[in-house]
Z-matrix of the N, CA and C atoms (Angstrom, degrees):
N
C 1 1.466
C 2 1.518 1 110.54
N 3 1.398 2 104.09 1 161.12
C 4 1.937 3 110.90 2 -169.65
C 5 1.519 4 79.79 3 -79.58
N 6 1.739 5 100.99 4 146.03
C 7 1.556 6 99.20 5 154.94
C 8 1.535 7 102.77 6 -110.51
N 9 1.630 8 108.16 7 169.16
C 10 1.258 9 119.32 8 172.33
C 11 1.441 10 128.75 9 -125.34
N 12 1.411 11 115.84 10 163.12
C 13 1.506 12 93.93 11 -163.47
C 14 2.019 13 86.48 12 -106.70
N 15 1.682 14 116.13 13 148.79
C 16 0.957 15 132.24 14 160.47
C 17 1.481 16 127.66 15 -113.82
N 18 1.492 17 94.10 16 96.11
C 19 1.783 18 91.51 17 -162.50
C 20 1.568 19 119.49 18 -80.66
N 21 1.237 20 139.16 19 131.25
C 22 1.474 21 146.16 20 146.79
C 23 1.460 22 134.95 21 -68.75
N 24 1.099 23 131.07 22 91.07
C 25 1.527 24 119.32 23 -164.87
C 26 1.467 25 94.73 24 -78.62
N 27 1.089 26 105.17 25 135.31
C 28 1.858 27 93.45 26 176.59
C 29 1.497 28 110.11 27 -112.03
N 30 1.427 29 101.83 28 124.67
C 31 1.477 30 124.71 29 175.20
C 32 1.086 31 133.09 30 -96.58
N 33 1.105 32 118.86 31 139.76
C 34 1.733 33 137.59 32 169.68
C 35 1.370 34 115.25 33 -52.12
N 36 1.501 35 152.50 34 25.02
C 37 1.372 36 125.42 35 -123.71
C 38 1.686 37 87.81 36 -112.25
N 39 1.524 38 91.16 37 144.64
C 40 1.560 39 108.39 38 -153.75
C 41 1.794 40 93.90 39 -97.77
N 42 1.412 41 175.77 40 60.53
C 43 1.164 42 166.79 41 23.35
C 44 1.394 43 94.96 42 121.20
N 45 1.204 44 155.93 43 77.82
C 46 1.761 45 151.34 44 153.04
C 47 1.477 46 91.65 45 -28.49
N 48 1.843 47 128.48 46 114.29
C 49 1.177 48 111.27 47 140.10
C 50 1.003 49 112.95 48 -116.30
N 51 1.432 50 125.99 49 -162.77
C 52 1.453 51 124.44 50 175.44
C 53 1.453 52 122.39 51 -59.14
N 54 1.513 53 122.57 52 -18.18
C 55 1.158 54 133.38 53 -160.84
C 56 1.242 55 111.94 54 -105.07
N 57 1.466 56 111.60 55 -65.22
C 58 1.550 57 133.27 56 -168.68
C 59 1.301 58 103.71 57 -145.65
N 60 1.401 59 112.51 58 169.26
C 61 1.500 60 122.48 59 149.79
C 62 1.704 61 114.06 60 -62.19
N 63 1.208 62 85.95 61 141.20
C 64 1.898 63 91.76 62 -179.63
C 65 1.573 64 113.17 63 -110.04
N 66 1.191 65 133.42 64 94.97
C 67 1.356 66 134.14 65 -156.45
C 68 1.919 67 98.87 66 -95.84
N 69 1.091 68 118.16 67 114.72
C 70 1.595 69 119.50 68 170.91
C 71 1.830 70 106.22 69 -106.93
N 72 1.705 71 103.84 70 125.52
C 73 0.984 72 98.66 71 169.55
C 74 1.628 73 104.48 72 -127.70
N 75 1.418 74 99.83 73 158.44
C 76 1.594 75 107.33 74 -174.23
C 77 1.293 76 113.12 75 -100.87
N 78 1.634 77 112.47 76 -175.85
C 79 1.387 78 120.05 77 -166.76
C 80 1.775 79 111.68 78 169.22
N 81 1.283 80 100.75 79 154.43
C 82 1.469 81 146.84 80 -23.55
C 83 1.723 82 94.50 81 -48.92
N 84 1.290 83 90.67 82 164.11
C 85 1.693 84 121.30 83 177.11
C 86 1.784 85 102.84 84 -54.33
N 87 1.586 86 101.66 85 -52.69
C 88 1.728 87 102.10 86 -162.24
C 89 1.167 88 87.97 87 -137.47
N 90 1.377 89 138.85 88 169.86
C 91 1.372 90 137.73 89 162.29
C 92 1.882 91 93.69 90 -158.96
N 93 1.209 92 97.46 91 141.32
C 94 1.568 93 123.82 92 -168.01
C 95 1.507 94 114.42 93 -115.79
N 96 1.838 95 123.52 94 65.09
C 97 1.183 96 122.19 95 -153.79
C 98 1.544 97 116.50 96 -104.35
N 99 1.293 98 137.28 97 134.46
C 100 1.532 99 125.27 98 -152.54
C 101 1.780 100 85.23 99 -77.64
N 102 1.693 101 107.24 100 -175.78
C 103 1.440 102 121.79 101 173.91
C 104 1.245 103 111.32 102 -90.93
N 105 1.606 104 107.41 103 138.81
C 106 1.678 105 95.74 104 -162.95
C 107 1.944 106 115.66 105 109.47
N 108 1.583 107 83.38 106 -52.66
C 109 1.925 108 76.78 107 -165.52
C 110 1.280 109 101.01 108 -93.73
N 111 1.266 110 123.94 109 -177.92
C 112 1.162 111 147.36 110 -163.63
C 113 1.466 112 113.63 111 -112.51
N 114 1.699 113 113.07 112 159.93
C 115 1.563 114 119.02 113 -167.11
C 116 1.380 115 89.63 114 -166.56
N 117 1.711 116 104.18 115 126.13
C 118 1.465 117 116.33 116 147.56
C 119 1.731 118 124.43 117 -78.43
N 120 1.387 119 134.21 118 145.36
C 121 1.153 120 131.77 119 167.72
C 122 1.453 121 114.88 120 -114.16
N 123 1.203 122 147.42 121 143.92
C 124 1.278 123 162.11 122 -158.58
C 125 1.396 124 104.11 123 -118.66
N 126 1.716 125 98.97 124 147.58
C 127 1.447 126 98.30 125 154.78
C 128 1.498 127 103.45 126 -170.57
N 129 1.158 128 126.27 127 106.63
C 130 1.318 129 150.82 128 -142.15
C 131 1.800 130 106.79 129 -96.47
N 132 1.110 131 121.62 130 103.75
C 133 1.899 132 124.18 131 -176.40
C 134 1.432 133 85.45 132 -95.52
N 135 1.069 134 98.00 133 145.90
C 136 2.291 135 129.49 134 172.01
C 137 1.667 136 103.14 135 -89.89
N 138 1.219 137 118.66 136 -0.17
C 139 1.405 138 133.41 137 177.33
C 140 1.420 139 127.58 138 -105.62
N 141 1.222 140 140.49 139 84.84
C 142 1.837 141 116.28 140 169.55
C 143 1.094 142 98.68 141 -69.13
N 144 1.282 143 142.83 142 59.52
C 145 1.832 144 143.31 143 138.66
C 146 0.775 145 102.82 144 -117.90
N 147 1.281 146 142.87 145 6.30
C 148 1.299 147 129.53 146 -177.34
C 149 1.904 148 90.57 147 -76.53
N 150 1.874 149 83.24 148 161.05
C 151 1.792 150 86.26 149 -166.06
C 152 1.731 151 83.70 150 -115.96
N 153 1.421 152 91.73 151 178.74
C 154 1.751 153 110.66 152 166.17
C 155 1.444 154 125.77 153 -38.24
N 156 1.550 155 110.22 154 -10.65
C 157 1.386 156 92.71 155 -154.84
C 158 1.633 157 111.16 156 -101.67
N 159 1.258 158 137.61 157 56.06
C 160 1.228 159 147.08 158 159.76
C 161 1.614 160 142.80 159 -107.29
N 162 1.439 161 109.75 160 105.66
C 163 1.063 162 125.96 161 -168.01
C 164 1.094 163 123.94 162 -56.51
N 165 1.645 164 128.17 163 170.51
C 166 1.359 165 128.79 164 169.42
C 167 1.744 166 109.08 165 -124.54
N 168 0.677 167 118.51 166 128.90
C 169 1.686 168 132.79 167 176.78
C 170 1.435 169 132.60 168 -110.38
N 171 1.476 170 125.28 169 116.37
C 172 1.371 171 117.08 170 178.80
C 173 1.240 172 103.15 171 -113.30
N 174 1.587 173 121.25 172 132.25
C 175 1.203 174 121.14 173 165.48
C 176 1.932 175 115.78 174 -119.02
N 177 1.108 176 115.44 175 124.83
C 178 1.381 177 126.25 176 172.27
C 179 1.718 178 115.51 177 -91.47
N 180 1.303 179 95.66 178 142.93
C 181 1.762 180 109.75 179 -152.09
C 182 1.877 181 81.44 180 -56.45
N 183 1.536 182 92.93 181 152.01
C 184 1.707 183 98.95 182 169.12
C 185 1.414 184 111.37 183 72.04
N 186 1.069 185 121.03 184 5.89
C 187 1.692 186 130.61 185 -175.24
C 188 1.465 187 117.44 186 -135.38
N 189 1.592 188 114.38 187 144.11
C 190 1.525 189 94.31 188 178.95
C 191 1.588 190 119.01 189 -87.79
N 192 1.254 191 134.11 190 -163.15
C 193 1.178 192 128.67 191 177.44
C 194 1.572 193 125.75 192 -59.07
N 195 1.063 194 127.17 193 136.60
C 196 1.426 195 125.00 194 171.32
C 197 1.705 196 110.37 195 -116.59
N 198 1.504 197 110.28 196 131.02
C 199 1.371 198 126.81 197 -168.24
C 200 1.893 199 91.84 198 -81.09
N 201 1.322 200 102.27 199 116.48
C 202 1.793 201 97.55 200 161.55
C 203 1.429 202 111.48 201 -97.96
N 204 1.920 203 132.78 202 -42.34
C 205 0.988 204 134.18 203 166.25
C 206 1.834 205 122.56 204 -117.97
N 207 1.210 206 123.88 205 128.47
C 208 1.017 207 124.80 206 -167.92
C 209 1.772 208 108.13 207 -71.46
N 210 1.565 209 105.56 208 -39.51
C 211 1.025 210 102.62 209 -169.52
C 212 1.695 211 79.32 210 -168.52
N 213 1.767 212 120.50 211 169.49
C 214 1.342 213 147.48 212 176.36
C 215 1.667 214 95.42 213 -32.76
N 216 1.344 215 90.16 214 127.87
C 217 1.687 216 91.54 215 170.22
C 218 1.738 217 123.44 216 49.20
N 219 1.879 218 124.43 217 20.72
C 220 0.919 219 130.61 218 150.38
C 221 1.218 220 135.19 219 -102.24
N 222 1.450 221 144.31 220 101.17
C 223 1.263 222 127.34 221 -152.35
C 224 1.228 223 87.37 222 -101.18
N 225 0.957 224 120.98 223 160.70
C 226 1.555 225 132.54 224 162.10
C 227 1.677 226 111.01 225 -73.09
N 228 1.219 227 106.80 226 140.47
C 229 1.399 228 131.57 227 176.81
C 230 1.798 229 99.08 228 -54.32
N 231 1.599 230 113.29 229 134.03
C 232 1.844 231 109.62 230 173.74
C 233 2.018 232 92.24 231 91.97
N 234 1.245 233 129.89 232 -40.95
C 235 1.261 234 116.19 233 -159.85
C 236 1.347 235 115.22 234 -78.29
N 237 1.107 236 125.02 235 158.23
C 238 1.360 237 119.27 236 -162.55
C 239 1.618 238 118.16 237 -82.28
N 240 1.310 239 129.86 238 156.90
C 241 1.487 240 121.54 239 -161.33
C 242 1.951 241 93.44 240 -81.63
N 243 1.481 242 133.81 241 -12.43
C 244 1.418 243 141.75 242 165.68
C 245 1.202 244 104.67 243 -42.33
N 246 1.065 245 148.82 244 -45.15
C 247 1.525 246 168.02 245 179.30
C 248 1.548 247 120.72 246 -78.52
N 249 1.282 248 100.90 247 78.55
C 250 1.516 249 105.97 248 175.87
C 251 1.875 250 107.36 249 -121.36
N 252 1.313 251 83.09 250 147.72
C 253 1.802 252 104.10 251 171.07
C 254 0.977 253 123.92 252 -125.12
N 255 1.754 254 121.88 253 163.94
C 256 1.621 255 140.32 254 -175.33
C 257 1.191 256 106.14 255 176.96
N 258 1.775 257 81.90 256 176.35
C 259 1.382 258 90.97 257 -154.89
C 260 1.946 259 86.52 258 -129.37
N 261 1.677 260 100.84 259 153.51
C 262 1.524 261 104.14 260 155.76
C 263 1.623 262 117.22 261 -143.93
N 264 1.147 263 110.47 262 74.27
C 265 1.511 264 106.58 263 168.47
C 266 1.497 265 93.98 264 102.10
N 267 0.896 266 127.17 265 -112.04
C 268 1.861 267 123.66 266 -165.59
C 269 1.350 268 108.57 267 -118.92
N 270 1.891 269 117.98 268 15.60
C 271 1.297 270 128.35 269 179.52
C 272 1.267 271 114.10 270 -110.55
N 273 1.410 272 146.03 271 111.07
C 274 1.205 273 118.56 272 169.24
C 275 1.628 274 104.65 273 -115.34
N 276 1.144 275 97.89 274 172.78
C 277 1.793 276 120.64 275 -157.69
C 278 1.498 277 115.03 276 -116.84
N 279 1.412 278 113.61 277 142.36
C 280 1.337 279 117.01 278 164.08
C 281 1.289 280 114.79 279 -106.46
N 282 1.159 281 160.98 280 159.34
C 283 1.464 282 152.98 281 154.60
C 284 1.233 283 123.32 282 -136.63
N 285 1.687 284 132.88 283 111.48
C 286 0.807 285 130.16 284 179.60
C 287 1.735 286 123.98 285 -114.66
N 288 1.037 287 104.60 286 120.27
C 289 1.883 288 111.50 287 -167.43
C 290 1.111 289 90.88 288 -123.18
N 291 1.910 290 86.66 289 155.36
C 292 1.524 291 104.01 290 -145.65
C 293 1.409 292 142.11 291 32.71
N 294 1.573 293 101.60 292 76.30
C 295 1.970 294 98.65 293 -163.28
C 296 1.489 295 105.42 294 -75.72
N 297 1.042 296 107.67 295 136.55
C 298 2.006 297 126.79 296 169.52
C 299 1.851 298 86.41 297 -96.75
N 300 1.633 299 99.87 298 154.82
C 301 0.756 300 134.70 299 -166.64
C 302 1.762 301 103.57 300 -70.65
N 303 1.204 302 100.27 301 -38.82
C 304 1.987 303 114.43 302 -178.78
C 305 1.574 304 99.99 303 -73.38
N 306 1.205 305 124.10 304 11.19
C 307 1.312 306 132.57 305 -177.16
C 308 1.975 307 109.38 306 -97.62
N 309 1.305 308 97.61 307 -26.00
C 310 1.800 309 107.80 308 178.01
C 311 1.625 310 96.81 309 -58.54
N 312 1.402 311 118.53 310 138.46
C 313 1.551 312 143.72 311 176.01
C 314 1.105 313 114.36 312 173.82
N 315 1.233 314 110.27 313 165.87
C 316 1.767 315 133.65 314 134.02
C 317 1.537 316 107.27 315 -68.16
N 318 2.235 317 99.78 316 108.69
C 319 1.352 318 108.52 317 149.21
C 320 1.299 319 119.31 318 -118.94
N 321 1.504 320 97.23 319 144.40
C 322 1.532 321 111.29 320 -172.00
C 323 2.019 322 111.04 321 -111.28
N 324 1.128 323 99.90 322 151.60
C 325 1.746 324 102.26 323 179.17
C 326 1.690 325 87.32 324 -114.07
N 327 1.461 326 107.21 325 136.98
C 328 1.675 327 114.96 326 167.60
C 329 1.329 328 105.10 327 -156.70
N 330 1.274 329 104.90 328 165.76
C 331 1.497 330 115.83 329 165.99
C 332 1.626 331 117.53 330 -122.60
N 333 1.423 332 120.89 331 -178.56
C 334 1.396 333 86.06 332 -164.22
C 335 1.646 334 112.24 333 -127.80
N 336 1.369 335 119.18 334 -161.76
C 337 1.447 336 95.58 335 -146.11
C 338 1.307 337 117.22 336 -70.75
N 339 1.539 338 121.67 337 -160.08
C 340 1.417 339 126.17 338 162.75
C 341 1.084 340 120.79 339 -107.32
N 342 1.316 341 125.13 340 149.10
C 343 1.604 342 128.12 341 -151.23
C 344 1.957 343 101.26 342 -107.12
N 345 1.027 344 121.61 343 101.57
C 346 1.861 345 97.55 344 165.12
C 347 1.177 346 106.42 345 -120.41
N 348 1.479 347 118.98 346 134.15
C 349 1.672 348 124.22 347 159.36
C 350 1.088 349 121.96 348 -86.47
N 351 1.419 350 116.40 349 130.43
C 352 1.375 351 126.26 350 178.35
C 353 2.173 352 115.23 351 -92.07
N 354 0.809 353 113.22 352 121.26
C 355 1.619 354 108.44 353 179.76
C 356 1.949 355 108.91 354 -81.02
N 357 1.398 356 104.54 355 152.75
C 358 1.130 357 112.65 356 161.81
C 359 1.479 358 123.56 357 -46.44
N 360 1.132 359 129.93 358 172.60
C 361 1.418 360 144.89 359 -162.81
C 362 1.479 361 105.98 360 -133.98
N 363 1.411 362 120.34 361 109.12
C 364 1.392 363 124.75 362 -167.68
C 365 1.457 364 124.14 363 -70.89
N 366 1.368 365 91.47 364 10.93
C 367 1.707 366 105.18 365 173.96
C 368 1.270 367 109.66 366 -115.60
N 369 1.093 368 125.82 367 -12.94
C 370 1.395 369 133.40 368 144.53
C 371 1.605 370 126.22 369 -51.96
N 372 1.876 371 111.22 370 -30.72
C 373 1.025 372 116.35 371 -166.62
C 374 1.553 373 97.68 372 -95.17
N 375 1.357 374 111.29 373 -61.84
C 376 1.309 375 110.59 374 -171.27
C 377 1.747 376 117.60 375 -66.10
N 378 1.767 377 111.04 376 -3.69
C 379 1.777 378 97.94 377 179.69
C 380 1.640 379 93.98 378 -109.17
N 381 1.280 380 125.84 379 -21.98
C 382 1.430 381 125.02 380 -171.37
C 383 1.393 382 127.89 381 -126.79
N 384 1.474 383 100.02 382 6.72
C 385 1.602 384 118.20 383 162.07
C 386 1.617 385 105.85 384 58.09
N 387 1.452 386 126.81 385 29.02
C 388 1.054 387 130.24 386 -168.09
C 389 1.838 388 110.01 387 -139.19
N 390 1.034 389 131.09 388 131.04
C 391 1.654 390 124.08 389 163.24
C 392 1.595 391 124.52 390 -121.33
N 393 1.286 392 100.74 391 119.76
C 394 1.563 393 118.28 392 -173.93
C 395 1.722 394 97.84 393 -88.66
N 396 1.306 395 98.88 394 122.66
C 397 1.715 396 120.35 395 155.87
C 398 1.448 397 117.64 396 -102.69
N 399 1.318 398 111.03 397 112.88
C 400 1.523 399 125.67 398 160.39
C 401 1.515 400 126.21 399 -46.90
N 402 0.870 401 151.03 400 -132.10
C 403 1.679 402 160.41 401 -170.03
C 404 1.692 403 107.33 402 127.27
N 405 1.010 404 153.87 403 115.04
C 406 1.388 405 161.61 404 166.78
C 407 1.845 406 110.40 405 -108.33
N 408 1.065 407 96.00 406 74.60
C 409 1.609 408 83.35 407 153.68
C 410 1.331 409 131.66 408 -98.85
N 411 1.211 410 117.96 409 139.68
C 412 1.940 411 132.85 410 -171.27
C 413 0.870 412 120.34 411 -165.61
N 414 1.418 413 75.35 412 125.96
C 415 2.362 414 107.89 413 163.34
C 416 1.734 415 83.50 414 109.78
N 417 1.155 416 123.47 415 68.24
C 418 1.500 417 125.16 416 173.79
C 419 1.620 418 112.98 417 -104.90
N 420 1.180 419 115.36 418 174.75
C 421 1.460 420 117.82 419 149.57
C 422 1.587 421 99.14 420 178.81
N 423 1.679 422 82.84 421 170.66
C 424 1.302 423 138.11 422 -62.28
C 425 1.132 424 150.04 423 -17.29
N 426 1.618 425 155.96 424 168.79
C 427 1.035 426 118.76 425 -127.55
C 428 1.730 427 91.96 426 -118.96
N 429 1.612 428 123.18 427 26.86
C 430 1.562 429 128.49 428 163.25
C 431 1.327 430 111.03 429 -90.48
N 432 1.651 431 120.80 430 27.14
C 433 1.170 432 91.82 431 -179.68
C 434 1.869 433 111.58 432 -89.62
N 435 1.413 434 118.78 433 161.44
C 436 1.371 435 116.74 434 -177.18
C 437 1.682 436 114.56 435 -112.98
N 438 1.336 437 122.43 436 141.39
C 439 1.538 438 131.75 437 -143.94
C 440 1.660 439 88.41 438 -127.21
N 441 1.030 440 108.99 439 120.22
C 442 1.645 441 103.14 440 173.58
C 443 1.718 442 111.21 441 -155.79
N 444 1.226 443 115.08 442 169.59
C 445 1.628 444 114.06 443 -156.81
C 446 1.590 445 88.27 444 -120.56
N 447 1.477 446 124.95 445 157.52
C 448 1.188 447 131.03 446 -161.88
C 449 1.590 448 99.57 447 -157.79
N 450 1.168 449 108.85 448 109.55
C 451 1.783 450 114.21 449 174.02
C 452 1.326 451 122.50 450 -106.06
N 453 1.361 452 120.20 451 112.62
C 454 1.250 453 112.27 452 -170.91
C 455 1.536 454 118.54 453 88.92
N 456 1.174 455 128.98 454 0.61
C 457 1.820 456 131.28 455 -144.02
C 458 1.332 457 125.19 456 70.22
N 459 1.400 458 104.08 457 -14.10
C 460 1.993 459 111.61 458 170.70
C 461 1.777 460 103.61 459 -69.12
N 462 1.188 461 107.88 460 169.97
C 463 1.336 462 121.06 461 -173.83
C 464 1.871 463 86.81 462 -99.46
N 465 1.335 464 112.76 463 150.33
C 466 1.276 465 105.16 464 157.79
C 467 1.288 466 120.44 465 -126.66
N 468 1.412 467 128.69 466 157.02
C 469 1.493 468 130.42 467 178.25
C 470 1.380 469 107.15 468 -51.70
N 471 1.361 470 153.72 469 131.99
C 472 1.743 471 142.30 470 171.51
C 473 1.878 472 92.65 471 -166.70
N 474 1.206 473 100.51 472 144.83
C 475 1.466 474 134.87 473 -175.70
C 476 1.526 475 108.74 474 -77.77
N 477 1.292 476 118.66 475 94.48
C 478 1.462 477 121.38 476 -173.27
C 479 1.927 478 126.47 477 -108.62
N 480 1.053 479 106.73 478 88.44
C 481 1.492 480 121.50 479 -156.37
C 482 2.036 481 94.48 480 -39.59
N 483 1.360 482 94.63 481 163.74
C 484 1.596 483 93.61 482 178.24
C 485 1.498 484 103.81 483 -91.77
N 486 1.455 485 129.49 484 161.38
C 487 1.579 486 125.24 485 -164.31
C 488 1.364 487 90.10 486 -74.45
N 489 1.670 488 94.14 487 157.99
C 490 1.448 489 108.68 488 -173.65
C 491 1.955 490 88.60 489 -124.77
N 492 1.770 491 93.73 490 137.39
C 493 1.623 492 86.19 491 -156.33
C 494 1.666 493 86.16 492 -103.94
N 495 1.395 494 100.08 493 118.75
C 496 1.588 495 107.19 494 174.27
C 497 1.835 496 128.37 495 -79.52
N 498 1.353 497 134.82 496 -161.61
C 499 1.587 498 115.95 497 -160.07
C 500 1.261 499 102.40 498 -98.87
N 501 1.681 500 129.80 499 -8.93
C 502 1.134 501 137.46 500 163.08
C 503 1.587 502 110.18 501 -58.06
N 504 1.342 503 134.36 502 -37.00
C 505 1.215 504 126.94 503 -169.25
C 506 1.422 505 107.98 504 114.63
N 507 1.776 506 131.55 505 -9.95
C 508 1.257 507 143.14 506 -171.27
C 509 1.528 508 108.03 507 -101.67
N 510 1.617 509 90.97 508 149.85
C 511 1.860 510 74.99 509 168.70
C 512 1.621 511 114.27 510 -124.79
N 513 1.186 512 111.96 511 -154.04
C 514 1.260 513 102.28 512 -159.32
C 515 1.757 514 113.80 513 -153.88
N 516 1.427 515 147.85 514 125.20
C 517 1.180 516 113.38 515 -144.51
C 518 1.779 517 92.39 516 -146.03
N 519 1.344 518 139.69 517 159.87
C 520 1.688 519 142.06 518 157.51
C 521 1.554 520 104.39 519 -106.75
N 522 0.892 521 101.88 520 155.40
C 523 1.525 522 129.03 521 175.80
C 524 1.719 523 107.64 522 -142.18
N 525 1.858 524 108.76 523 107.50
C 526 1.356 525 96.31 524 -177.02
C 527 1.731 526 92.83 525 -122.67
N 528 1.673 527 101.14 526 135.92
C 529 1.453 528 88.60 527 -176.48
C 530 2.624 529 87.26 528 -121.15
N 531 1.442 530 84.76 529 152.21
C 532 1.554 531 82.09 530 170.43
C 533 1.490 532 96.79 531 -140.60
N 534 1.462 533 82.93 532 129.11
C 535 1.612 534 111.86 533 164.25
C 536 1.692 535 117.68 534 -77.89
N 537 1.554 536 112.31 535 168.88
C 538 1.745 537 117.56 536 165.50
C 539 1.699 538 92.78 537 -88.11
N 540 1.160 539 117.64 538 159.40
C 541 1.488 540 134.61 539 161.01
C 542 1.393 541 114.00 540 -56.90
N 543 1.397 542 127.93 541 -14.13
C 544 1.433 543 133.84 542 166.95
C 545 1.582 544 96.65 543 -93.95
N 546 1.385 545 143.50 544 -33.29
C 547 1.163 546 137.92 545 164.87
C 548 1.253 547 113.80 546 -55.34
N 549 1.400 548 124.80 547 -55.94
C 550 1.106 549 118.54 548 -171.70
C 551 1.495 550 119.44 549 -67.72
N 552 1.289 551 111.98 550 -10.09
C 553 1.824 552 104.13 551 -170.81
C 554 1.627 553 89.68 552 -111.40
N 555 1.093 554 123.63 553 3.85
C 556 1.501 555 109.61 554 168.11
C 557 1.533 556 98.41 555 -93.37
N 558 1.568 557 143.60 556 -40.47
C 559 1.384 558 130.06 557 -165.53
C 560 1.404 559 106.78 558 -57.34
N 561 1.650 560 88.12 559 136.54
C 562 1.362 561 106.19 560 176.16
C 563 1.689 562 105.89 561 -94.24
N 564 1.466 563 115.52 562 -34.11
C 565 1.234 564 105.21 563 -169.92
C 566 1.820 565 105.44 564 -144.21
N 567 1.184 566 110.69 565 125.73
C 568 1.475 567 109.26 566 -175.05
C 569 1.460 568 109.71 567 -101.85
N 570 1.125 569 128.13 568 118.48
C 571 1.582 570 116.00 569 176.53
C 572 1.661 571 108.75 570 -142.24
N 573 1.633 572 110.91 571 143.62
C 574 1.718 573 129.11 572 -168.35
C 575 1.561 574 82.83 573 -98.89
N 576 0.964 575 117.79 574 144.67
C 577 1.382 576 130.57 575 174.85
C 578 1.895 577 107.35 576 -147.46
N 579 0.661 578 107.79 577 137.18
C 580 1.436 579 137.07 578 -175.59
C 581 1.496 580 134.48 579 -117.47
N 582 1.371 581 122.52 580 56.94
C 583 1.728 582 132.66 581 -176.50
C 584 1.965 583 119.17 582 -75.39
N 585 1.148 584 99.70 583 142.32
C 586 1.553 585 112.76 584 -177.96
C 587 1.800 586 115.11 585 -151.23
N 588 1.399 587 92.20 586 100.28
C 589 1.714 588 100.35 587 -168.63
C 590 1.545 589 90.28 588 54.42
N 591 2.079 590 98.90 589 -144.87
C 592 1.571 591 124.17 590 -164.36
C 593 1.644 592 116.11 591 -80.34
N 594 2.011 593 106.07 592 30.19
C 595 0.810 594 88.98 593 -173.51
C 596 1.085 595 129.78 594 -93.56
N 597 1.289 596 147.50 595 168.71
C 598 1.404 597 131.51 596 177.12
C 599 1.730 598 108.52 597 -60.90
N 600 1.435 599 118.81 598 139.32
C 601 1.714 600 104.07 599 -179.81
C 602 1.248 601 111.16 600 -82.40
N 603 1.474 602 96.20 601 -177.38
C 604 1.760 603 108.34 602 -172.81
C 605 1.263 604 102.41 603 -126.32
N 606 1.674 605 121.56 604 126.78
C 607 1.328 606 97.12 605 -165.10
C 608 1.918 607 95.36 606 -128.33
N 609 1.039 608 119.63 607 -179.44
C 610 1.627 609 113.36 608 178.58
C 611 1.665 610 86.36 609 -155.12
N 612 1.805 611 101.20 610 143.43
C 613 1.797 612 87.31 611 -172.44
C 614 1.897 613 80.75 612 -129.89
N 615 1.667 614 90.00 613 168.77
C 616 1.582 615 92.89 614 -176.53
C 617 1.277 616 81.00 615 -121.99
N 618 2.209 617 89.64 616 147.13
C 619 1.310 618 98.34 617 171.41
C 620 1.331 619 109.32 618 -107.52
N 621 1.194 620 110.44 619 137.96
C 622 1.534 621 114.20 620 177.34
C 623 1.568 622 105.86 621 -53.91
N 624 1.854 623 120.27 622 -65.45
C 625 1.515 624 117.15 623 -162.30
C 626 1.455 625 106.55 624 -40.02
N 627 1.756 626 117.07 625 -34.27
C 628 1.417 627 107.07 626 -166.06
C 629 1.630 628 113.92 627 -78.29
N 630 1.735 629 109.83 628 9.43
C 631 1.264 630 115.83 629 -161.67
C 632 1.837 631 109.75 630 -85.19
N 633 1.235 632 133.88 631 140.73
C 634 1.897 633 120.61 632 166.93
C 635 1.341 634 104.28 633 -71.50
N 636 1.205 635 126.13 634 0.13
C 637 1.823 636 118.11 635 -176.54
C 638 1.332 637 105.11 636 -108.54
């Protein structure tokens, strides 16, 4: 039988939790699996806090990323039932039985980015009657994910830079949305939200009380 090569780039990926940095690295590096047989993939967290929520990704040269698991025990909708995952303790697993040939790539394990809101500047409000909200998401992947500001549960219009791919291999993205000064004292609820394919979003909300404006 043809064998194929299944490549792993193995990453540093740095995770902001409440505690520590959460560093996941993968493994093996390359794996060389005939058609037909089977291959586990690894991906090792420096954390037992780490939670459920880490994906699996295949990307084929000339193509962008494709989501196979969103998170532990979610496969993505279309993926094949060959493709199963788990977890044991601070290891989780890829497994693929019976490999087809359309199965050769770069797969990656990640989690996804971190959310910070930035508040307006009250000298902004009181000389230009206007307030700009930031959004910072970083250390993401892949690099389609979309960053957008949401007032009230409405979507809002806001200017969302394209990811900027940093030396880690992650990227990194702003979302600036500006309100009128009558906008801003009517929001009830400000929230950065962050979507990628079927994944569940990531959202970070600003609170006004904690705001000086």
């Amino acid at each position: 039988m043809a064998a194929l090569g299944l490549l792993l780039w193995t990453l540093a990926l740095s995770v902001h939790g409440s505690r520590a940095d959460i560093i996941l690295t993968q493994s093996p590096t390359v794996e060389s699996v005939s058609v037909g047989g089977s291959v586990t993939l690894n991906c090792q967290s420096s954390s037992s806090s780490f939670q459920s929520s880490l994906a699996w990704y295949l990307q084929k040269p000339g193509e962008s990323p494709k989501l196979l698991f969103s998170s532990v025990g979610s496969r993505v909708s279309g993926i094949p039932s060959r493709f199963t995952d788990g977890r044991s303790g601070t290891n989780f697993m890829l497994k693929i039985s019976g490999v087809q040939a359309e199965d050769a790539g770069d797969y990656y394990c990640n989690t996804r980015p971190t959310l910070t809101v930035l508040p307006p500047s009250a000298v902004e409000l009181s000389t230009q009657k206007t307030a700009t909200l930031t959004c910072l998401a970083n250390k993401g992947f892949p690099s389609n994910w979309a960053v957008r500001w949401k007032v009230d549960t409405s979507s809002k219009g806001s200017e969302t830079s394209a990811g900027l791919l940093g030396k880690d291999g992650l990227y990194s993205w702003s979302s600036t949305l500006t309100l009128t000064e009558d906008e801003w004292n009517k929001a009830g609820s400000l929230v950065c939200e962050a979507t990628q394919g079927s994944q569940s979003p990531v959202t970070q909300a600003l609170n006004k009380a904690e705001c000086s404006v």
